[in-house]
C-alpha positions as CSV (number, residue, x, y, z in Angstrom):
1,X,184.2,181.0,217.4
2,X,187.4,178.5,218.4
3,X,187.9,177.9,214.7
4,X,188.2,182.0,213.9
5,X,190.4,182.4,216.6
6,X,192.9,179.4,215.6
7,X,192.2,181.2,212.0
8,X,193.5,184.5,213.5
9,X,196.3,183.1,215.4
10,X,197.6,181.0,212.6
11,X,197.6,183.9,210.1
12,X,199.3,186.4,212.7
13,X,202.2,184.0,213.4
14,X,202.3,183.6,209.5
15,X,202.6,187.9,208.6
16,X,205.0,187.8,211.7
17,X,207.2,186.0,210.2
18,X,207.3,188.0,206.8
19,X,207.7,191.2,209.7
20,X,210.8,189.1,211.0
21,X,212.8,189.2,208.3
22,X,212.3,192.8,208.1
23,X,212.8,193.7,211.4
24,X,216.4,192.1,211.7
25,X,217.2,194.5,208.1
26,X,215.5,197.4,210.1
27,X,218.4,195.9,213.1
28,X,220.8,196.1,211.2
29,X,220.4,199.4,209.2
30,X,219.6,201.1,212.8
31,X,223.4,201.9,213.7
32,X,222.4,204.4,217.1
33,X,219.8,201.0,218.1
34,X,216.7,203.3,219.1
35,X,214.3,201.1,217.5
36,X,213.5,203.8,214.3
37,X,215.6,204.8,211.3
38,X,216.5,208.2,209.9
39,X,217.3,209.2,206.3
40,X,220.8,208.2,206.5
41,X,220.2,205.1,208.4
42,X,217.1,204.1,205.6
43,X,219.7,203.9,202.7
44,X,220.8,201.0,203.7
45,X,217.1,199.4,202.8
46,X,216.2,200.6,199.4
47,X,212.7,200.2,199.4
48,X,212.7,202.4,202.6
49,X,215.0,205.1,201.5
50,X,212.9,205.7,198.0
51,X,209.4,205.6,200.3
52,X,210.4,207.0,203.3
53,X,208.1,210.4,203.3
54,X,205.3,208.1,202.5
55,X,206.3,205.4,205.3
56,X,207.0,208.2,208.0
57,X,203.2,208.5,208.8
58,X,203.7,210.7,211.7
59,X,206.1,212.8,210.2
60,X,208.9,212.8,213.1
61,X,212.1,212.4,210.6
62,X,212.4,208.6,211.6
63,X,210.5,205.3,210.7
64,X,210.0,202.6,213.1
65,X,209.0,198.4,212.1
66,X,205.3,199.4,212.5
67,X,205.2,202.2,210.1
68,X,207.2,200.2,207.2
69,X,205.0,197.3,208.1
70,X,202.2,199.4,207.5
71,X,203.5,200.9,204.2
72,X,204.3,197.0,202.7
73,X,201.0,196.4,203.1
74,X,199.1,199.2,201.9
75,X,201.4,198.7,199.0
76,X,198.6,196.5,197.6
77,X,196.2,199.6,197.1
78,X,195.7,198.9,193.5
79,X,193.0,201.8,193.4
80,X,195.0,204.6,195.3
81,X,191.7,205.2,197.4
82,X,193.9,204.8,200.4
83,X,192.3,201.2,202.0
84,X,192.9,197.7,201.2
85,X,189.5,195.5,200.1
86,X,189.8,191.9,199.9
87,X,190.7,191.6,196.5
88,X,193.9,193.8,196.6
89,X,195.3,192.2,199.7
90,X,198.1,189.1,198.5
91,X,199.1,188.4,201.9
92,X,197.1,185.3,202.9
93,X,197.7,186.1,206.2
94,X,196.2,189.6,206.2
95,X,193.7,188.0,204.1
96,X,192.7,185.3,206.7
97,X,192.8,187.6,209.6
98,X,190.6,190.4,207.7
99,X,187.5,190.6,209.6
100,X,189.6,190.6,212.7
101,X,191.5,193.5,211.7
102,X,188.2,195.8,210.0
103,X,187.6,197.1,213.0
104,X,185.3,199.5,211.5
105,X,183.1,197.1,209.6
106,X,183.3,198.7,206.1
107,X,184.3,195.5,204.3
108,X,187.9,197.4,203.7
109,X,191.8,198.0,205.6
110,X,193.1,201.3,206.1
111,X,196.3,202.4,207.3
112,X,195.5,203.0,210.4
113,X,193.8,200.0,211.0
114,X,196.7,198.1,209.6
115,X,199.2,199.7,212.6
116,X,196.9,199.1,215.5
117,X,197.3,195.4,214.5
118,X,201.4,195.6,214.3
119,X,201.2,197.9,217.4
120,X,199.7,194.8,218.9
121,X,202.4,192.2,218.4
């Protein structure tokens, strides 16, 4: 049990990092700073302004850190069936924290419960 958690918290501090970098381009391409970024703001990040209906889950007009941290991972969804299975995850520290983060126990990642786990950090 000690050993999965130092697993977990070593792979965490690992895919925050990769989310670091990020979030300081998301910073920086948010000009009114309220933490999201609309169309204009998202052109500043290309790989944001060419996915940014697909990003903007909720469909409110903006995209925050947790909804394009979301969207870079499901990225690896090989198959289009919407979830991430081991094999299609490259990350090593999604792949290392996987059996924390299937919180439903069907051996595969969705999007949703991708964000819970950046809604956490």
């Amino acid at each position: 049990m000690k050993k999965n958690l130092i697993t977990t918290l070593l792979a965490t501090a690992a895919l925050l990092g990769a989310s670091a970098v990020w979030a300081k381009n998301v910073k920086t391409a948010d000009k009114d700073n309220d933490g999201t970024l609309d169309k204009t703001e998202a052109k500043s990040i290309p790989m944001v302004a060419k996915n940014f209906e697909a990003i903007d889950t909720n469909k409110d007009g903006t995209v925050d850190q947790i909804e394009i941290d979301t969207f870079r991972v499901m990225m690896g969804d090989k198959d289009s069936d919407s979830t991430l299975d081991k094999k299609e995850i490259k990350n090593k520290a999604i792949t290392k924290a996987f059996d924390q983060l299937d919180t439903d126990k069907d051996s595969t990642l969705d999007a949703k419960e991708i964000s819970v786990f950046f809604a956490q950090k």
